[in-house]
C-alpha positions as CSV (number, residue, x, y, z in Angstrom):
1,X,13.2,-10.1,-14.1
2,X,13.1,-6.6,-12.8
3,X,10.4,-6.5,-10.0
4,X,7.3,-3.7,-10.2
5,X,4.8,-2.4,-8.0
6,X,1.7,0.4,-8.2
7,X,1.1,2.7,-5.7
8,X,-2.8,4.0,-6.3
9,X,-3.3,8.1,-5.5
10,X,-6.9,9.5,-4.7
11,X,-8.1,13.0,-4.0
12,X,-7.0,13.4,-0.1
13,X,-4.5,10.3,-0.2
14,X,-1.6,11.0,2.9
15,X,1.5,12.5,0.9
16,X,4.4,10.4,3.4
17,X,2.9,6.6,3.0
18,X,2.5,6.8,-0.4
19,X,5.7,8.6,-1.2
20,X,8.1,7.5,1.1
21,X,6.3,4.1,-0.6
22,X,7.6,5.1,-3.9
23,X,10.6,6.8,-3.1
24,X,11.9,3.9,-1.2
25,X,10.8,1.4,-3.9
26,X,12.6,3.2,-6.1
27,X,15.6,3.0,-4.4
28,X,15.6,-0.4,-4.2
29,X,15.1,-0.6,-8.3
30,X,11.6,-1.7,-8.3
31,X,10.0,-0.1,-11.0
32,X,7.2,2.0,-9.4
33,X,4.4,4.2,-10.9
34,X,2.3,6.7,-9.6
35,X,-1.6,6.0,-10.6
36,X,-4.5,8.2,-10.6
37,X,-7.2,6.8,-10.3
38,X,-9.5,9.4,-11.9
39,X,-7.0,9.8,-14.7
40,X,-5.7,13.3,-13.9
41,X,-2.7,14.0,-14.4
42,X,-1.8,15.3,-10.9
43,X,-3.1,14.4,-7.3
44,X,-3.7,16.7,-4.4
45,X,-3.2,14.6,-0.9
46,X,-4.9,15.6,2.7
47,X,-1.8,18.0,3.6
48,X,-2.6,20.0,0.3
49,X,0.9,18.8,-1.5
50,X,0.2,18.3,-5.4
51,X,2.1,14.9,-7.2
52,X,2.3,14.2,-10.4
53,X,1.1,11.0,-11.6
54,X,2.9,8.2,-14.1
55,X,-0.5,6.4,-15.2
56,X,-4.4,7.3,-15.2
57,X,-5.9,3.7,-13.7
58,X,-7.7,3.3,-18.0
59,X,-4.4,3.0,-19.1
60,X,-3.1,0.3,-16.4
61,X,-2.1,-2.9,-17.1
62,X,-2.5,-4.7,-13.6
63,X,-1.4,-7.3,-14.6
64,X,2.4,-6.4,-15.1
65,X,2.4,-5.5,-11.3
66,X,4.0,-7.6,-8.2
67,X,2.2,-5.9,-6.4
68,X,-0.9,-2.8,-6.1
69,X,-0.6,-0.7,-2.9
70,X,-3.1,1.5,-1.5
71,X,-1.6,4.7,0.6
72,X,-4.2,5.9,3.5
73,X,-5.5,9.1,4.3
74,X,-8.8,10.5,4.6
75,X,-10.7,11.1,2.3
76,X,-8.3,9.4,-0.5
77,X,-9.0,5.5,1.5
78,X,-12.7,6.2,0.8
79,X,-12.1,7.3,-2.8
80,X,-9.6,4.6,-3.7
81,X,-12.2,2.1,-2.2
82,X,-15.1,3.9,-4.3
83,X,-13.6,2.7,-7.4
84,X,-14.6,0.1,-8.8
85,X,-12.0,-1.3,-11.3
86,X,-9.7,-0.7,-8.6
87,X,-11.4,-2.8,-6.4
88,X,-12.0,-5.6,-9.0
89,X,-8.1,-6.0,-10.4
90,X,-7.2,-5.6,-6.3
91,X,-9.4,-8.8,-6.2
92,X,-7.9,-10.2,-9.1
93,X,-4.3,-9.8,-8.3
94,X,-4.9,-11.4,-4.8
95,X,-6.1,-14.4,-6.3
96,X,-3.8,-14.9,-8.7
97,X,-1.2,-14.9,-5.9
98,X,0.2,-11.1,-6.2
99,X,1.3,-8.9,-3.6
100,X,-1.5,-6.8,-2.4
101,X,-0.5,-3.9,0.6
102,X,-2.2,-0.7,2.2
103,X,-1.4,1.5,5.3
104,X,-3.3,3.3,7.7
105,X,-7.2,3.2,7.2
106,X,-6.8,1.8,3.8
107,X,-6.6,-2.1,5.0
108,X,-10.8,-1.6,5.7
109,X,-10.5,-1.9,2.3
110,X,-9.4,-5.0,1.9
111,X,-11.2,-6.1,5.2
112,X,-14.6,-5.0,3.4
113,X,-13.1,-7.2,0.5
114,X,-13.4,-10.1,2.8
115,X,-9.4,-10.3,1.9
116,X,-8.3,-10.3,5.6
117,X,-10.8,-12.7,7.2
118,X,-8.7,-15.0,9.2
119,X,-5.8,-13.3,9.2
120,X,-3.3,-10.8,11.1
121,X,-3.7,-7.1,10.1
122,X,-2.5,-3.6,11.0
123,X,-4.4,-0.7,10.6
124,X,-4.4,3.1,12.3
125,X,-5.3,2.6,15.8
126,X,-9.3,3.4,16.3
127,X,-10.0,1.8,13.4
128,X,-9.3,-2.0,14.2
129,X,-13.1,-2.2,14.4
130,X,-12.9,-2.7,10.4
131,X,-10.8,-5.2,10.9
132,X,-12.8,-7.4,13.7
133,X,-15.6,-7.0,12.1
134,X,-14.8,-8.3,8.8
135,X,-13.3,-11.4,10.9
136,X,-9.3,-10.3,10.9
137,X,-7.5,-9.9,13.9
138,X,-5.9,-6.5,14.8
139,X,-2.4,-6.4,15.4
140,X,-2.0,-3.6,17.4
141,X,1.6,-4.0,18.9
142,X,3.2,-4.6,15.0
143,X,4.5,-2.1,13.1
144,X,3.8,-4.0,10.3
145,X,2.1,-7.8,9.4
146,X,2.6,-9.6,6.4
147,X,-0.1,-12.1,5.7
148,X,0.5,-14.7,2.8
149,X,0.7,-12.4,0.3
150,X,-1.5,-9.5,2.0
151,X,0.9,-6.4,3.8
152,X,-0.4,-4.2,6.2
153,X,0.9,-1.1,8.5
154,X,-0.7,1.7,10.9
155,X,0.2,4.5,9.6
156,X,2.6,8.1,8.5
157,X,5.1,6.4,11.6
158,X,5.0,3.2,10.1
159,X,5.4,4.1,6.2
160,X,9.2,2.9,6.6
161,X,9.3,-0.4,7.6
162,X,6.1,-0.7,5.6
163,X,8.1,-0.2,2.4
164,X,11.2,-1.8,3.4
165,X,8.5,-5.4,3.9
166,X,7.6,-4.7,0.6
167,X,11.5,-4.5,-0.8
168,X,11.5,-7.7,1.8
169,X,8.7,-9.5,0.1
170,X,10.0,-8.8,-3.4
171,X,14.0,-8.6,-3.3
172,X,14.0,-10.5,-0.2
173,X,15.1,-9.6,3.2
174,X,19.1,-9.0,2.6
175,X,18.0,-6.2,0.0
176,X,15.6,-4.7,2.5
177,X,18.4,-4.8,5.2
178,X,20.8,-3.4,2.8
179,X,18.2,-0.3,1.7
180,X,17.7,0.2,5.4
181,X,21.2,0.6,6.1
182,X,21.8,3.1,3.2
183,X,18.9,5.5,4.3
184,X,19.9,5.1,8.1
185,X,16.8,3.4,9.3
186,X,17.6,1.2,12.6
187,X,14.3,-0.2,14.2
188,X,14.2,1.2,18.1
């Protein structure tokens, strides 16, 4: 059965985790769609770079998904964290045992779900205060940290290997290698 993911754009979102997220996912023949979650049809990110979107959030059916992924930037981590259904079907698809990821500030989101407590996290360095105080542990020398079924990174540097976890997580790891190979990613 042919894997899928949803990447979730808000106003301000950060244009190279989220599409080098998609892009990459793509590659590896995950089906992936682009979600607004205000329903427009386009999204403008923090750098001012317009995408088009797949889906408006009303029309989503979480459900179908591996896994949801939340991109960072500011202001699009607060805005994807302000929505509430998002939030809820983010909560829903954790506990049914679904994938769940986010880069850069957007993992306070699932610290201030209470999602990470206990666990290993990566956020964008200055921020690992979100993740102490929601009782997660910062893992500021990793690139990336999968947790169960939780995957986190730091940031725009880290939006490779973030998506090649995710190919990891859902292909498994000789697919990821592979897709690394092909783009001509070697870790330093």
């Amino acid at each position: 059965m042919k894997k899928s993911a949803a990447v979730f754009f808000a106003t301000g979102f950060e244009e190279v985790e989220a599409l080098t997220v998609v892009d990459l996912l793509r590659r590896a023949d995950i089906e992936t769609v682009c979600v607004s979650i205000d329903n427009a049809k386009s999204v403008t990110g923090s750098h001012n770079i317009t995408v088009e979107m797949n889906v408006g959030i009303d029309r989503l059916d979480f459900g179908m998904f591996d896994i949801l992924i939340c991109p960072g930037g500011m202001p699009g981590t607060k805005n994807l964290e302000t929505c509430e259904w998002l939030i809820k079907n983010i909560r829903s698809s954790y506990q049914n045992g679904r994938y769940i990821a986010a880069i850069c500030a957007a993992p306070s989101i699932f610290a201030h779900m209470g999602l990470l407590q206990g666990r290993r996290a990566c956020i964008y360095p200055g921020m690992e205060d979100e993740l102490y105080q929601n009782g997660a542990s910062a893992c500021c020398d990793s690139k990336v940290m999968k947790s169960g079924t939780i995957i986190t990174s730091r940031g725009v540097g880290t939006a490779i290997p973030f998506a090649l976890e995710i190919v990891a997580a859902l292909l498994g790891q000789e697919k990821a290698d592979e897709l690394a190979k092909s783009i001509v990613y070697a870790e330093e």
